[in-house]
C-alpha positions as CSV (number, residue, x, y, z in Angstrom):
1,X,35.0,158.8,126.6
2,X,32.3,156.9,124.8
3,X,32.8,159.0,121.7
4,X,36.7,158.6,121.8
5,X,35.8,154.8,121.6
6,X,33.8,155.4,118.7
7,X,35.9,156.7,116.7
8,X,38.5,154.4,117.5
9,X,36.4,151.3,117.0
10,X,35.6,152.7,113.3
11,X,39.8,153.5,113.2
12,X,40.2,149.6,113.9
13,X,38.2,148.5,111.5
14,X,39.2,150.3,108.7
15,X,42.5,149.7,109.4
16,X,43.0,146.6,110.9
17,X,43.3,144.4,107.4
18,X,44.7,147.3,105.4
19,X,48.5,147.1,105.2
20,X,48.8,150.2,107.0
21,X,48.8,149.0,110.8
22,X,46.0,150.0,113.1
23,X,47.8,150.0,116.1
24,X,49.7,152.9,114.7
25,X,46.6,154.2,113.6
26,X,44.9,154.1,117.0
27,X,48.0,155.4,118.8
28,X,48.2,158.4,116.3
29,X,44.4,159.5,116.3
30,X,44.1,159.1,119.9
31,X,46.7,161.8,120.3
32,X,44.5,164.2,118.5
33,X,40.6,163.4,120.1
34,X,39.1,165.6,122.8
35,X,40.9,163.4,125.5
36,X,43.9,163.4,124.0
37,X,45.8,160.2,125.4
38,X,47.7,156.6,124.1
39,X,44.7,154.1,124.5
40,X,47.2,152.0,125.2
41,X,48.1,148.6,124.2
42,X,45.6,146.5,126.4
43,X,43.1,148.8,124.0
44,X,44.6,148.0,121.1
45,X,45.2,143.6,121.6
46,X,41.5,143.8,122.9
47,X,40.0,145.6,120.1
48,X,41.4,143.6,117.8
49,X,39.1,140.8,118.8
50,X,36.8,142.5,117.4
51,X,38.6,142.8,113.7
52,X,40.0,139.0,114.1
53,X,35.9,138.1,114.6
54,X,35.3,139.1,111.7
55,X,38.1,137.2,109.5
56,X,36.4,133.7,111.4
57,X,33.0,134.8,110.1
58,X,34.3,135.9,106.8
59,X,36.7,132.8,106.0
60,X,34.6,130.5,108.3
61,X,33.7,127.8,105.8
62,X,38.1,127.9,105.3
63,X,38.4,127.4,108.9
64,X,36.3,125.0,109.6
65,X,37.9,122.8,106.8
66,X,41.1,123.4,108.0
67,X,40.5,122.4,111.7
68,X,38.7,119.5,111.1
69,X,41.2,118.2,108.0
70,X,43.8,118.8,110.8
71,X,41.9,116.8,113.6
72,X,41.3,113.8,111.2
73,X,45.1,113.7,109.9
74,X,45.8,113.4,114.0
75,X,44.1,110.1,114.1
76,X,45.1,108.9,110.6
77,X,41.7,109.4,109.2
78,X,43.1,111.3,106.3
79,X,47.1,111.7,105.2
80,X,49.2,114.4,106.9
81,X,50.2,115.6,103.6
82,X,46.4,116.5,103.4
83,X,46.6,120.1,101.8
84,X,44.2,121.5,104.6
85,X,45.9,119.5,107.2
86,X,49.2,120.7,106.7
87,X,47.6,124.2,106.5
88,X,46.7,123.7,109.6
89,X,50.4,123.0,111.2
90,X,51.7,126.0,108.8
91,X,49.4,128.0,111.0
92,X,50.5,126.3,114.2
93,X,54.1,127.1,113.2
94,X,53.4,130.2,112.2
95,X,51.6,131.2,115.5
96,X,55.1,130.6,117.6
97,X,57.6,133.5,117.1
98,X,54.5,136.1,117.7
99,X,53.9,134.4,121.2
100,X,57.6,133.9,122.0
101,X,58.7,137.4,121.4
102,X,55.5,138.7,122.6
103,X,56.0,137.1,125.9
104,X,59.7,138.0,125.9
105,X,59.6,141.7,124.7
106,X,56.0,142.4,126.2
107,X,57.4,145.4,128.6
108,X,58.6,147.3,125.5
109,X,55.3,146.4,123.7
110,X,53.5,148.5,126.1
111,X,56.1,151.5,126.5
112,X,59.2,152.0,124.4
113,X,57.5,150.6,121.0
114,X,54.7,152.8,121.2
115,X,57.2,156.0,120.7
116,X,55.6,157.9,117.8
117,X,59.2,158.4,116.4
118,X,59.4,154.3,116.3
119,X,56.0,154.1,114.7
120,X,56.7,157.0,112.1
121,X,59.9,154.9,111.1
122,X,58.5,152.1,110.9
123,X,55.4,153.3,108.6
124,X,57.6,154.8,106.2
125,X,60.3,151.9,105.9
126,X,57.9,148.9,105.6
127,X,55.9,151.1,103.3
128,X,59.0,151.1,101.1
129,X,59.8,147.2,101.7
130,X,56.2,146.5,100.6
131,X,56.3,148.7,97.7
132,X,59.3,146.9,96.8
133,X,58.2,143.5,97.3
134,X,55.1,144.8,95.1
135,X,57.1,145.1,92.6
136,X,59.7,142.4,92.5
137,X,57.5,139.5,94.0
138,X,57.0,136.8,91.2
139,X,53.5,136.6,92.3
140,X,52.6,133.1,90.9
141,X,52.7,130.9,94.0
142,X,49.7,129.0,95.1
143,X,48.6,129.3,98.8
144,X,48.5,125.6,98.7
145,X,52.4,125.8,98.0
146,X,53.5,127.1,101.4
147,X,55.9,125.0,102.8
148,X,57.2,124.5,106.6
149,X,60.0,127.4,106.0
150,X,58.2,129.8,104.4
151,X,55.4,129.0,107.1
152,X,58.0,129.9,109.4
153,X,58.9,133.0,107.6
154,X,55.4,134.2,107.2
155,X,55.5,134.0,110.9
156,X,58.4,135.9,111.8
157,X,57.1,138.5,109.4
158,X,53.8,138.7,111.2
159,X,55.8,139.0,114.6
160,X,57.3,142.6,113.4
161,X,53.8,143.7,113.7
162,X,54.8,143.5,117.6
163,X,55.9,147.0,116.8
164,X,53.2,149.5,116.0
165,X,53.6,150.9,112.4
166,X,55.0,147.6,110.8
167,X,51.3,146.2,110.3
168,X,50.3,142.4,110.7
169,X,49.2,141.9,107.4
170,X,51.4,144.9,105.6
171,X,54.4,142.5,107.2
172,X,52.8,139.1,106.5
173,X,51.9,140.3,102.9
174,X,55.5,142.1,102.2
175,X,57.2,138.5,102.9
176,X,54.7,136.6,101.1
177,X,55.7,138.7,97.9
178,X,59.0,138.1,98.4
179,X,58.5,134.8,98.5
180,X,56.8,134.7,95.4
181,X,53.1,134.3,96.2
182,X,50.5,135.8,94.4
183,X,48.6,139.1,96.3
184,X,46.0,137.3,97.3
185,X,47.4,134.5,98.7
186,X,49.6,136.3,100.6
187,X,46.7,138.1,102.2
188,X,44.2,135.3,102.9
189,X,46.9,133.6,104.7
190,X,48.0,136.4,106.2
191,X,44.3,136.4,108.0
192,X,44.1,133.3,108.4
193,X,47.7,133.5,110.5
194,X,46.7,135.8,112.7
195,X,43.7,134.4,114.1
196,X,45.6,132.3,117.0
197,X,47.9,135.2,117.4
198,X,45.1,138.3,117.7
199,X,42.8,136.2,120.1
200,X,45.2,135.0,122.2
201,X,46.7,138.3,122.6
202,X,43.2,140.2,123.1
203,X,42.1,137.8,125.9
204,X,45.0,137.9,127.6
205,X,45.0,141.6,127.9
206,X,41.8,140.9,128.7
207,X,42.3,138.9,131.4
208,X,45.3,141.0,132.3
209,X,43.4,143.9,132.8
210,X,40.6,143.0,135.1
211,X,40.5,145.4,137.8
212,X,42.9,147.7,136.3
213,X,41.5,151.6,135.3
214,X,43.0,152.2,131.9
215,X,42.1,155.0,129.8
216,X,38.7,153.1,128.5
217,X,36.0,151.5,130.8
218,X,35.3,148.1,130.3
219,X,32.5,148.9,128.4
220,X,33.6,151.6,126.2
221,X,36.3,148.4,125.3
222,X,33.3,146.4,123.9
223,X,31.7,148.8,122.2
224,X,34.7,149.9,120.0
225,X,35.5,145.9,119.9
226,X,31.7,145.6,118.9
227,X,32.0,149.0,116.1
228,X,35.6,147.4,114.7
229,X,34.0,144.0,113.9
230,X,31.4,145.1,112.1
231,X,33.5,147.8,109.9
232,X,36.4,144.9,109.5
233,X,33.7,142.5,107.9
234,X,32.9,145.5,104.9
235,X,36.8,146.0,104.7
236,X,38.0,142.2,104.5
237,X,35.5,141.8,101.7
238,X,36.6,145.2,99.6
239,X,40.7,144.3,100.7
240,X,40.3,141.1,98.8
241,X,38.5,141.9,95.8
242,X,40.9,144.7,95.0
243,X,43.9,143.0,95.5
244,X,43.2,140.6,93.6
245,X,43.3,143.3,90.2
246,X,44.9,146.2,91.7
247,X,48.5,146.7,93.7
248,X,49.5,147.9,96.9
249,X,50.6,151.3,95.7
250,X,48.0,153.1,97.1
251,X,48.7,151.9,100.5
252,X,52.6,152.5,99.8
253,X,52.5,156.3,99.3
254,X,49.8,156.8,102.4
255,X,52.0,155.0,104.6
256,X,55.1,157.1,103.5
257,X,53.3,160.5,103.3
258,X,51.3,159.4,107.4
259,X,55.1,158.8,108.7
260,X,56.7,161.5,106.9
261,X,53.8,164.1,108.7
262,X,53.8,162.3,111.8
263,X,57.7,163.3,112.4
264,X,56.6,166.6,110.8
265,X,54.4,167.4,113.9
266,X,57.4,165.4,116.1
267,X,59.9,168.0,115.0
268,X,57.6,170.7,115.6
269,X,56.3,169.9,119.2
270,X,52.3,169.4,118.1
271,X,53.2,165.8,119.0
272,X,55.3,164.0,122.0
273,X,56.9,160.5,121.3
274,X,55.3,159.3,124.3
């Protein structure tokens, strides 16, 4: 199985901060390599570790700012109001509904939401929302202009993702836009949102999983973990410099077309939901 975790390590990666979702990705192209099987979602959460690595190395010097602007306004060494500081509980607040419904709807995580029907659906309809939101979105907001609601709403928007096909950052983004934030900053605080959510989720399954036989060895785990984060840190920097002078359109039309083929091969028996 070591080259089904290949490939699936470079499908995280490449996927993973495209607004396409790459946990439909991996449960679509696992149904069609030489061991044809769902690599489930311990896989998926655990892989992702690998993809959220590489957002920490990319926006560290962001990070580090933000943490330790967050720690100081604790202890009154700088004002609350501190724009990194209040970053800092936006991302807090923004961390809760994906660990509250993840918690409460984790059975159907790992079985009913990973029908290809559900993930088909949900590829072509937030492909059309983010399309939508594209175009509408005012696109002038600041990402130092999030306030405690919109924090929030950025968060339920990221929790969607709880269902393979709506993508973490495709949702984050498509509220963002709504909202009226530029591409851009919808994206890098799309990233930066998902950083408590992807790491807590990957070592949980982790942790989870100890002792259990899933489809992938414990080491064929790391090594697509090892291949994603190293792809992820080429496509965070190429995700970033195009949106920030071209649209999402692209990403639009492949999600509709993937969804649209997917129930093609649904209705025709090549694929089972589950």
């Amino acid at each position: 199985m070591i080259f089904e975790a290949i490939i699936l390590g470079l499908v995280q990666g490449l996927t993973e901060f495209l607004p396409v979702s790459s946990s439909a990705h991996l449960r679509i192209v696992g149904e069609f390599l030489p061991n044809a099987a769902d690599p489930g979602a311990a896989f998926t959460a655990i892989t992702q570790i690998g993809t959220e690595a590489a957002v920490v190395v990319f926006f560290w010097r962001d990070i580090v700012r933000i943490i330790g602007s967050w720690f100081r306004s604790l202890f009154g060494r700088i004002p609350r109001n501190d724009p990194d500081a209040r970053m800092g509980w936006l991302i807090i607040i923004g961390s809760i509904p994906i660990v509250v419904l993840g918690l409460v709807f984790q059975t159907q995580i790992e079985t009913v939401f990973r029908s290809l029907w559900l993930i088909a659906a949900m590829l072509i309809l937030f492909g059309v929302l983010l399309g939508i939101a594209d175009m509408i979105g005012a696109k002038k907001r600041k990402l130092n202009e999030i306030n405690v609601g919109q924090g929030a709403v950025f968060g339920f928007a990221q929790a969607l993702a709880l269902i393979p096909g709506v993508s973490r950052s495709g949702g984050t983004i498509t509220a963002g836009l709504l909202m009226g934030f530029e591409r851009a900053a919808a994206a890098r605080y799309a990233f930066l949102l998902a950083i408590p959510a992807v790491f807590g989720s990957g070592f949980y399954q982790l942790f989870k999983s100890r002792g259990e036989q899933g489809v992938f060895s414990l080491g064929e785990t790391a090594l697509a973990t090892g291949i994603a984060f190293v792809v992820a840190l080429a496509v965070i920097a190429f995700f970033m410099n195009y949106i920030s002078k071209r649209s999402f359109m692209p990403f639009v039309v492949y999600r509709v077309a993937l969804g649209a083929l997917v129930m093609v091969l649904l209705a025709t028996g090549v694929l089972q939901p589950l």
